[in-house]
ZADO-1210 file (C-alpha; in nm, 4 decimals, padded with zeros to 6 digits):
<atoms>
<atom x="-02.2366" y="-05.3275" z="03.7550" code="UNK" pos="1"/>
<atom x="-01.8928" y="-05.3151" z="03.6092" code="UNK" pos="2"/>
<atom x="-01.7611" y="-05.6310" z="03.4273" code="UNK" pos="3"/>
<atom x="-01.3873" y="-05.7200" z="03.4781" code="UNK" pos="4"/>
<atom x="-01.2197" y="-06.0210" z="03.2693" code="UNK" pos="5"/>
<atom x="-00.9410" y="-06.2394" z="03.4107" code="UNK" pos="6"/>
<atom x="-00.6415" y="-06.3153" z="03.2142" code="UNK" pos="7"/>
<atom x="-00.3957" y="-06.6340" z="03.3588" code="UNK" pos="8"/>
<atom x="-00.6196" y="-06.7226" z="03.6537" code="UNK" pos="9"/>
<atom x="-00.4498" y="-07.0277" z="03.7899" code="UNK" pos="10"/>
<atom x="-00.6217" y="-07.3432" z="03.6864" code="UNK" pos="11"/>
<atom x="-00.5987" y="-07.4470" z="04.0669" code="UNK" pos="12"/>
<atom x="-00.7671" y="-07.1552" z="04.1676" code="UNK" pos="13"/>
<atom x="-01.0088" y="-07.1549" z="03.8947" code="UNK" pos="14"/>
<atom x="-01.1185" y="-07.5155" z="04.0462" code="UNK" pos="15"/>
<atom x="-01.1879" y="-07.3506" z="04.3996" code="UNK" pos="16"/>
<atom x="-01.3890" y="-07.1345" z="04.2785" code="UNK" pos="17"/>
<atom x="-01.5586" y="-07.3441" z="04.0495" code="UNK" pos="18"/>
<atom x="-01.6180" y="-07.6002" z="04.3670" code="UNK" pos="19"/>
<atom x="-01.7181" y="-07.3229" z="04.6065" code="UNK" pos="20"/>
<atom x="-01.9796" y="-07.2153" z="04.3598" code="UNK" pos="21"/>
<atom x="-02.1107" y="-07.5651" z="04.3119" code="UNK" pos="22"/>
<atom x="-02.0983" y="-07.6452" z="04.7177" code="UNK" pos="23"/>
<atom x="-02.3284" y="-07.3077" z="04.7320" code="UNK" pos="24"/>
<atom x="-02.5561" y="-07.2870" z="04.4240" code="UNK" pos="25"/>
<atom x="-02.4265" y="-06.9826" z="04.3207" code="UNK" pos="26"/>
<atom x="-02.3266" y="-06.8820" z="03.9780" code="UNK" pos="27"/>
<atom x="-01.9503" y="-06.8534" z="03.8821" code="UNK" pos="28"/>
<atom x="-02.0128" y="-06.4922" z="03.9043" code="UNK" pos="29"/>
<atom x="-02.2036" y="-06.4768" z="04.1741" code="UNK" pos="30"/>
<atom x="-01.9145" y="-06.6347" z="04.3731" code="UNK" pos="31"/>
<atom x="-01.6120" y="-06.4187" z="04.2361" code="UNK" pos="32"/>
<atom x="-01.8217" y="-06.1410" z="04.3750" code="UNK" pos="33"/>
<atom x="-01.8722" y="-06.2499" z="04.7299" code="UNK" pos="34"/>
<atom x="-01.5306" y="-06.3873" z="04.7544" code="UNK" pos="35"/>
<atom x="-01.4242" y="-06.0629" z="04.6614" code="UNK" pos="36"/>
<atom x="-01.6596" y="-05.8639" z="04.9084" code="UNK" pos="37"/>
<atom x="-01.5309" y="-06.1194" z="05.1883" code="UNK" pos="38"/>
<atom x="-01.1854" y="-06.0391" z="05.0936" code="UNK" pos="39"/>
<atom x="-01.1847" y="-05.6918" z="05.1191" code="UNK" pos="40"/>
<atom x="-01.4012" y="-05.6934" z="05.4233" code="UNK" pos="41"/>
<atom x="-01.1643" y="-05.8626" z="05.6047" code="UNK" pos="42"/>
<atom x="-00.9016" y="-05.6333" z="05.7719" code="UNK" pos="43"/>
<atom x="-00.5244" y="-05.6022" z="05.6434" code="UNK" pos="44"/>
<atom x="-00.3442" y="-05.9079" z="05.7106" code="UNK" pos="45"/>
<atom x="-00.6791" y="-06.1032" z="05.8391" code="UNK" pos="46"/>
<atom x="-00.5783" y="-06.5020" z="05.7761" code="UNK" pos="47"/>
<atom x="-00.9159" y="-06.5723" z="05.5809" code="UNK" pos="48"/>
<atom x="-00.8714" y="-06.9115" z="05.4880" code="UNK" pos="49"/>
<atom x="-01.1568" y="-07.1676" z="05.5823" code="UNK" pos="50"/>
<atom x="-01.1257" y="-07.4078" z="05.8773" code="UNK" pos="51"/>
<atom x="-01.3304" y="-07.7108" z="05.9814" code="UNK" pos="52"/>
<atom x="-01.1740" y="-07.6467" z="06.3355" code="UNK" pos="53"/>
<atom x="-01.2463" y="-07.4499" z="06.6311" code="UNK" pos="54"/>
<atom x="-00.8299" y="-07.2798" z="06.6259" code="UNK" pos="55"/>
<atom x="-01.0455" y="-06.9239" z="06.5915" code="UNK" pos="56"/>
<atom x="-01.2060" y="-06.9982" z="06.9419" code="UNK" pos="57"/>
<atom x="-00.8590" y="-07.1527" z="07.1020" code="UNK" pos="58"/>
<atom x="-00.7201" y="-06.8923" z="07.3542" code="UNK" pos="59"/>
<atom x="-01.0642" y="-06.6518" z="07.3778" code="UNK" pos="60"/>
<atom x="-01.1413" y="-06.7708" z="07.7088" code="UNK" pos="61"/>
<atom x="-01.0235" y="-06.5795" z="08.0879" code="UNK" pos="62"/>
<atom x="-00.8700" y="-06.7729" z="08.3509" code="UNK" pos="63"/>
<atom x="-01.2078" y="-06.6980" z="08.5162" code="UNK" pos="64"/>
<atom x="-01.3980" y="-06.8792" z="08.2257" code="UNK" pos="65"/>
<atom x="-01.2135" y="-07.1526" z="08.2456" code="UNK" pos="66"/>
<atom x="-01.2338" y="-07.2153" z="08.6200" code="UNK" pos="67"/>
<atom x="-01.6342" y="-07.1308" z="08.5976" code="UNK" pos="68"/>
<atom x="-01.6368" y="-07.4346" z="08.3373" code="UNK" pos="69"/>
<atom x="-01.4351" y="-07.6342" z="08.5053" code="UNK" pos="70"/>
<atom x="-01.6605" y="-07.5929" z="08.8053" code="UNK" pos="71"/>
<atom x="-02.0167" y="-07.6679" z="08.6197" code="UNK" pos="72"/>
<atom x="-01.8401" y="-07.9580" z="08.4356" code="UNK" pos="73"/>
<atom x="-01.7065" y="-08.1219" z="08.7599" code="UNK" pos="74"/>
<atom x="-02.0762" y="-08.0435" z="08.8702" code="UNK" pos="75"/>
<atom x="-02.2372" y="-08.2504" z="08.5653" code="UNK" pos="76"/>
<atom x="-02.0066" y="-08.5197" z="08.6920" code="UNK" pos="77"/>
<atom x="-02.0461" y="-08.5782" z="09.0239" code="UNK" pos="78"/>
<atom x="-02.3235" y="-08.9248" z="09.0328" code="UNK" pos="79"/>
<atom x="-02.5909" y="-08.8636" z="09.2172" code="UNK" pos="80"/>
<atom x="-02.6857" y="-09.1570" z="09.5108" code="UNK" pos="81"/>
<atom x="-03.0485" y="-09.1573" z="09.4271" code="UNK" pos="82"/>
<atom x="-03.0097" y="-09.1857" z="09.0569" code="UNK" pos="83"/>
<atom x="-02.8570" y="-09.4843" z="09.1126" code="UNK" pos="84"/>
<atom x="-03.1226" y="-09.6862" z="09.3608" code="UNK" pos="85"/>
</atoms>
């Protein structure tokens, strides 16, 4: 493996790192190198920053699959008589 040295890696970005290592257990190196390999995995102009949201599912859905949910949901709702006596 090839080593590479940083020169004037931002000390704010030197603390994500540092923190991303620490949230996975993974050396510093170890880290740099799958950030890297995520990076250039991703294609050109990919937005690759981390959410704790769902905004990558928002939008996926047809009219069809909305209507099919909207039908088993209103399904799920509807109170049964006998589950009530």
């Amino acid at each position: 493996m090839n080593d590479i040295a940083l020169s004037r890696l931002p000390p704010e970005l030197a603390a994500q790192i540092r923190a991303e290592a620490e949230r996975s257990g993974a050396s510093w190196e170890d880290t740099v190198v799958r950030l890297l390999r995520n990076a250039l995995a991703a294609p050109a102009g990919a937005d690759t920053a981390r959410r704790r949201d769902l905004s990558d599912l928002a939008g996926t859905w047809t009219q069809e699959d909305a209507d099919e949910f909207d039908r088993n949901l209103a399904e799920q709702r509807r109170i049964q008589p006998q589950d009530w006596q």
